[in-house]
C-alpha positions in Angstrom: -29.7 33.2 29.6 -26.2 33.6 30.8 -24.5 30.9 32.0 -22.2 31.5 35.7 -19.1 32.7 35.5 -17.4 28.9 36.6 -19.1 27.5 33.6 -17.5 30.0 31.0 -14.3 29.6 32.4 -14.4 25.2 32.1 -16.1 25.4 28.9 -14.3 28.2 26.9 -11.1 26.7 28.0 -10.2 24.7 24.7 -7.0 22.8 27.1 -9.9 22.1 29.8 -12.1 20.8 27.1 -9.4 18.8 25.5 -8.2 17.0 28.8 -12.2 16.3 29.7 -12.3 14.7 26.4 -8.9 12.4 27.2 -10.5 11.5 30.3 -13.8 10.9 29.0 -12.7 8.7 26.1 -10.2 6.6 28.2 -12.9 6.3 30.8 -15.1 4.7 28.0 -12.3 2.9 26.4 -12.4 1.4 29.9 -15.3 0.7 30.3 -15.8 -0.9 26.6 -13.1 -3.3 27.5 -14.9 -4.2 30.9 -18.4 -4.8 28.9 -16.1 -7.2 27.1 -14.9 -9.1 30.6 -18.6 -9.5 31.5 -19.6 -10.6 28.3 -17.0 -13.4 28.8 -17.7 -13.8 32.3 -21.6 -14.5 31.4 -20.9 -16.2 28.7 -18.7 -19.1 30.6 -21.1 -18.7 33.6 -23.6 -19.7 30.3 -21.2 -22.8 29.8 -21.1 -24.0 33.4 -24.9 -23.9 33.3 -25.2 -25.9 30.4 -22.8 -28.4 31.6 -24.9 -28.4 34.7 -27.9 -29.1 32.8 -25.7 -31.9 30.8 -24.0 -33.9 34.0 -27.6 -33.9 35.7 -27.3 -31.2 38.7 -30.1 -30.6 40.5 -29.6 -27.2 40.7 -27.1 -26.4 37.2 -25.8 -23.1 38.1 -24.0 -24.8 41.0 -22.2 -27.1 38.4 -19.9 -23.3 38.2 -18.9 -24.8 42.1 -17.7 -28.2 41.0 -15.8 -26.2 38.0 -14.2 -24.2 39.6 -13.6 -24.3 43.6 -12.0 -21.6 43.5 -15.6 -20.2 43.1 -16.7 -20.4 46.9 -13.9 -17.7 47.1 -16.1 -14.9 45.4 -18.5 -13.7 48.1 -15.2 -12.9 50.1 -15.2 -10.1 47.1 -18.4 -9.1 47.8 -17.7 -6.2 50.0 -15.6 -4.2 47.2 -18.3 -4.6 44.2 -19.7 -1.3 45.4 -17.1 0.6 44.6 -16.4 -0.3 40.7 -20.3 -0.3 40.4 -19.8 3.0 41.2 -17.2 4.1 39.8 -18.5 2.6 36.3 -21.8 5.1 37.3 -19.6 8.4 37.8 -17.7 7.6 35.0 -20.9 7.9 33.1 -23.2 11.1 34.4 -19.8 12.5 34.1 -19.7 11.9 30.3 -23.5 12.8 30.0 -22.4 15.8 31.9 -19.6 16.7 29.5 -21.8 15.6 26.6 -24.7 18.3 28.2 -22.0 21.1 28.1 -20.9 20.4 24.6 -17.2 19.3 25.2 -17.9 15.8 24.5 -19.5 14.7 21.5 -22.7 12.9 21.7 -21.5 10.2 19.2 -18.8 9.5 21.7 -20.8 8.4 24.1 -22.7 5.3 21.7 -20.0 4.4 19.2 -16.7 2.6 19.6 -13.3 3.4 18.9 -13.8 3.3 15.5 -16.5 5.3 14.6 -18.9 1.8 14.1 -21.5 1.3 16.7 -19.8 -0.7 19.3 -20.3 -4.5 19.9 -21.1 -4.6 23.3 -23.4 -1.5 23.4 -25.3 -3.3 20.6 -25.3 -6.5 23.1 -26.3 -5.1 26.0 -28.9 -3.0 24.2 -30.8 -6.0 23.0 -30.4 -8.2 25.7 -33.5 -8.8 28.4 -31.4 -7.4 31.2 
């Protein structure tokens, strides 16, 4: 089965394949440092909770108010979390997509920077969520 004419032109393009691959890897180096941010964004939420439970709240996850008051400021963010949701989705059908078409290695897409399996994908992998 042949594959249209567009395809053979992105995919036997070795300097189209080569900048797909930049973009892809930089897009999941991104995205590997913003796993990090959330596992230390969780992981202080974590604190505050356990603090909570420790200074006798009611309810502990509201201890993270008391903390921090800068906290009531967050759901004025709330309109924007859309849009890096999404963009953290594009970014990856896009590197499934490149993966599909054989310009991105698969191993790419599951292992870190160097070559190990990365830390966060082994987190989020085994965690409940």
């Amino acid at each position: 089965m042949s594959q249209p004419l567009a395809n053979q032109l992105v995919i036997g393009d070795p300097s189209i394949q080569r900048a797909i691959r930049w973009i892809a890897r930089q897009s999941l180096f991104t995205i590997y440092v913003l796993s990090w941010g959330v596992t230390a964004a969780a992981a202080c939420y974590g604190a505050t909770i356990i603090f909570g439970f420790a200074a006798g709240y009611a309810l502990p996850p509201a201890a993270l108010f008391a903390l921090l008051p800068a906290a009531h400021r967050v759901p004025d963010l709330e309109p924007f979390l859309p849009w890096p949701l999404l963009g953290v989705a594009a970014i990856g059908a896009l590197c499934g997509w490149a993966a599909a078409a054989g310009i991105l290695p698969v191993a790419d897409l599951a292992l870190g920077a160097n070559g190990s399996s990365s830390v966060p994908t082994r987190l989020w992998a085994n965690s409940p969520f």
